[in-house]
N, C-alpha and C positions, 0 to 999 in steps of 0.2 A: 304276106298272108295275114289275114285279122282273125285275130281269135278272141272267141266270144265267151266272154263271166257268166259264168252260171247267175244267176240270184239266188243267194242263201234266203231262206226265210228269216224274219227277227220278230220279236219283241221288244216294245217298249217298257219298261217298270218302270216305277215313278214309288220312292217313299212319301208315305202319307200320313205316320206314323211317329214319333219320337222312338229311337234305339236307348230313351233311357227306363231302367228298370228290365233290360232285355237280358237272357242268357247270355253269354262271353259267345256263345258258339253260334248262336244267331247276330249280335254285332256280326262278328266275323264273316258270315254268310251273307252280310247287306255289303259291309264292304268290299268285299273279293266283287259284288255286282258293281264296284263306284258310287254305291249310295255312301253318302254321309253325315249330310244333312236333312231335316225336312223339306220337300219339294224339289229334292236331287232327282234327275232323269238320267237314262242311262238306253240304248238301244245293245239290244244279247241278240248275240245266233238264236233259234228258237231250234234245239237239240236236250238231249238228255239229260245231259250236265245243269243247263240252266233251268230246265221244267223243276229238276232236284234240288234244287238253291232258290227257287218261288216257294216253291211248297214249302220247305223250313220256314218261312217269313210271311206266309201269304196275308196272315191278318197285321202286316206293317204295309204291305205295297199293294199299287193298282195296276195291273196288266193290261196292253192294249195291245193288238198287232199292228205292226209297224210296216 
């Protein structure tokens, strides 16, 4: 019998930004996303959690849907 994956939704974020001169708590928040460098891309669930971890950083990253 086959069974069929849902598709989650995601997003893309992309840092566009330098984390230097940044909060300790916002680093923290780019990295838990994989960001670590500038021009780091990263694909997230697009759920609660990660809406809440954009919005802390939103003026470091660019969002796309994926």
């Amino acid at each position: 019998m086959a069974t069929k994956k849902a598709k989650v939704a995601t997003v893309q974020v992309k840092l566009v930004k330098s984390l230097i001169g940044s909060k300790k708590d916002q680093i923290a928040t780019a990295e838990a996303l994989g960001l670590h460098k500038i021009g780091d891309v990263t694909v997230q669930p697009d759920n609660a959690a990660t809406k809440g971890k954009i919005t802390k950083i939103i003026h470091l990253v660019e969002v796309t849907n994926a």
